[in-house]
C-alpha positions in Angstrom: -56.1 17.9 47.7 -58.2 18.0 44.4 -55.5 20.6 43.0 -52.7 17.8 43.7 -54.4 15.0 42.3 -55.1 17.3 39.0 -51.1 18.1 38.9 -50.3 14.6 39.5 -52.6 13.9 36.3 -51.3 16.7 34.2 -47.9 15.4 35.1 -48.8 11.9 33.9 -49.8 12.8 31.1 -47.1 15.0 30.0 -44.8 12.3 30.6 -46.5 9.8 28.7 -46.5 12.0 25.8 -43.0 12.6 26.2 -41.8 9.2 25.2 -40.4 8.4 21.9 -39.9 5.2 20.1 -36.5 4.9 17.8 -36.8 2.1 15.6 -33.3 -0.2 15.0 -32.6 1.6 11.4 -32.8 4.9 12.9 -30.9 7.1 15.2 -32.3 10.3 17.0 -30.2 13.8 16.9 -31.4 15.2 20.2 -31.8 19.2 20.6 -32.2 20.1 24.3 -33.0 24.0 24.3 -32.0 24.4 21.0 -28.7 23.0 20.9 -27.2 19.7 19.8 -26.9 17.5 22.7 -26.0 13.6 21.2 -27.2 11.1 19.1 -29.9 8.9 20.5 -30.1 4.9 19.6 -33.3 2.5 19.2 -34.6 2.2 22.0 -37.4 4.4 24.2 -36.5 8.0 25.2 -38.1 10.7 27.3 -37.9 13.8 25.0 -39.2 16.6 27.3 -41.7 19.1 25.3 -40.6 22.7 25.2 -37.3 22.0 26.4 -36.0 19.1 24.0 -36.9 18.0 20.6 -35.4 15.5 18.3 -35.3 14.4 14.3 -34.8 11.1 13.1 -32.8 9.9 10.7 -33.4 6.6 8.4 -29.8 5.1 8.4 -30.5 2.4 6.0 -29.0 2.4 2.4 -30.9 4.5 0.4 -31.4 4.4 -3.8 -31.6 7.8 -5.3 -32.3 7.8 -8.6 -30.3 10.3 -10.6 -32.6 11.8 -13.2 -31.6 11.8 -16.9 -28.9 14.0 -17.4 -27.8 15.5 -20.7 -24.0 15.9 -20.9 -21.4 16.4 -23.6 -18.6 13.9 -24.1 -14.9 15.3 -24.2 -15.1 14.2 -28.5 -17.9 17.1 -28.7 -21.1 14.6 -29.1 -24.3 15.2 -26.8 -25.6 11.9 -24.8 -27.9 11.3 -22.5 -27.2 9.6 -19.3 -28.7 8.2 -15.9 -27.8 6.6 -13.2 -28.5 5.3 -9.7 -26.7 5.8 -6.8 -26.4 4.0 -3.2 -26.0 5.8 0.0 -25.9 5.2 3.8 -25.7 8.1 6.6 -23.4 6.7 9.3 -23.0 9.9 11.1 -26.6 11.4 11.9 -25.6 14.3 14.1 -23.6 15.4 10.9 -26.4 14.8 8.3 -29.2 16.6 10.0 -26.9 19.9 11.2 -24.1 20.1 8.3 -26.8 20.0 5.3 -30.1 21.4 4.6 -31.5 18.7 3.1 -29.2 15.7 3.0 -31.3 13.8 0.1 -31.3 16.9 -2.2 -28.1 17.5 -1.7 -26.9 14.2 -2.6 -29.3 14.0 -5.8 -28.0 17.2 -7.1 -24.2 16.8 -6.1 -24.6 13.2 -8.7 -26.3 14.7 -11.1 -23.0 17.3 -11.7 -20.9 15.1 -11.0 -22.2 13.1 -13.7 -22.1 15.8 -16.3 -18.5 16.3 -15.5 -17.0 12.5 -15.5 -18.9 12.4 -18.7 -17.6 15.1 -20.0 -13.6 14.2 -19.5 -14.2 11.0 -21.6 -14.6 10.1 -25.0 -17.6 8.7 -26.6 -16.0 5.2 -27.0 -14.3 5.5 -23.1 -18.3 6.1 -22.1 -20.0 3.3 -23.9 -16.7 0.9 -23.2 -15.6 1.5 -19.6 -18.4 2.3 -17.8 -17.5 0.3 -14.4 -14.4 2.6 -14.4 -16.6 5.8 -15.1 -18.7 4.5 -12.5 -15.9 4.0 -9.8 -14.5 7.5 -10.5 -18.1 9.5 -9.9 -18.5 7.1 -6.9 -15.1 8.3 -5.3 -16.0 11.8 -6.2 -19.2 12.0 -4.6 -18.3 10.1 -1.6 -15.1 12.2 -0.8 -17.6 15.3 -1.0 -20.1 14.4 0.7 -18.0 12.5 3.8 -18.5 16.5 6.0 -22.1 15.5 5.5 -21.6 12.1 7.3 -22.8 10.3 4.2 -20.8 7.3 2.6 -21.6 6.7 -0.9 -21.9 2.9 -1.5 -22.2 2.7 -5.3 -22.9 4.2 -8.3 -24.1 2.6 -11.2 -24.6 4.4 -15.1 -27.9 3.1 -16.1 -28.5 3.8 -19.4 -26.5 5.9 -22.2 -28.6 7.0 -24.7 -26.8 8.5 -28.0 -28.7 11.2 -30.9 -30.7 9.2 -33.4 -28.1 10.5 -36.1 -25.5 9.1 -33.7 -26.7 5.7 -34.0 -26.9 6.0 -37.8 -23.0 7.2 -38.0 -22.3 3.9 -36.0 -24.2 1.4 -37.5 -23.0 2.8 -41.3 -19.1 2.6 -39.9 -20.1 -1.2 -38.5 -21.7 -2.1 -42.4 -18.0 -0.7 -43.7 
């Protein structure tokens, strides 16, 4: 009898442990035994130790910052450039098991992507049509990253930044 009641206990507690909270914003890729099994939604769940296990996944729009990048306009002259870039996940199952680490991936993929829209343009193109250069690098990104199950919202150039001898050629040409 006292072995029962200790099993019953064990049991108990087991199964309190097992329950998991997914907040609204989130979604839960469940693993049962290793594999994927589906995509959980807010709510309570009973993820079983040993056999099951589960990662979360914040699908709220996120705000990577893309780090200063320097990058050489297609008229040969060195700039540097930054940016800042808007992302949701709506497929979690995709984000978690098609890429390492989605957030680095993202970062990263921007940041060449970046370098390489800036280099087809001119200097004037850059400073002038930025909403277009902008549009172009969000398209870019987003059709690459899609696999992933991540939609890129928006991308915005945040600052351009030209040489120090740069600026002086410019202002000398605006005093002519």
């Amino acid at each position: 009898m006292e072995f029962v009641i200790t099993l019953l206990i064990i049991i108990f507690i087991i199964a309190i442990c097992s329950i998991r909270q997914i907040n609204e914003y989130e979604r839960g890729v469940l693993y049962v035994m290793g594999h994927y099994k589906r995509i959980l939604m807010p709510g309570w769940h009973v993820i079983w130790p040993i056999f099951c296990s589960f990662k979360k996944v914040d699908i709220r729009t996120k705000a990577v910052d893309v780090p200063e990048q320097e990058a050489i306009t297609r008229d040969n002259v060195s700039v540097k450039i930054n940016a800042v870039l808007y992302y949701n996940i709506f497929d979690s199952a995709k984000a978690i098991n098609e890429v390492e680490n989605f957030n680095y991936a993202v970062s990263q993929l921007a940041q060449t992507t970046m370098r390489n829209a800036v280099g087809e343009v001119s200097l004037d193109e850059l400073l002038s049509e930025r909403d277009m250069i902008s549009k172009k690098i969000c398209e870019i990104i987003d059709k690459a990253t899609d696999p992933w199950g991540i939609k890129v919202e928006n991308v915005e150039l945040k600052d351009v930044a030209l040489p120090e001898e740069m600026k002086r050629v410019i202002a000398r040409v605006a005093e002519a």
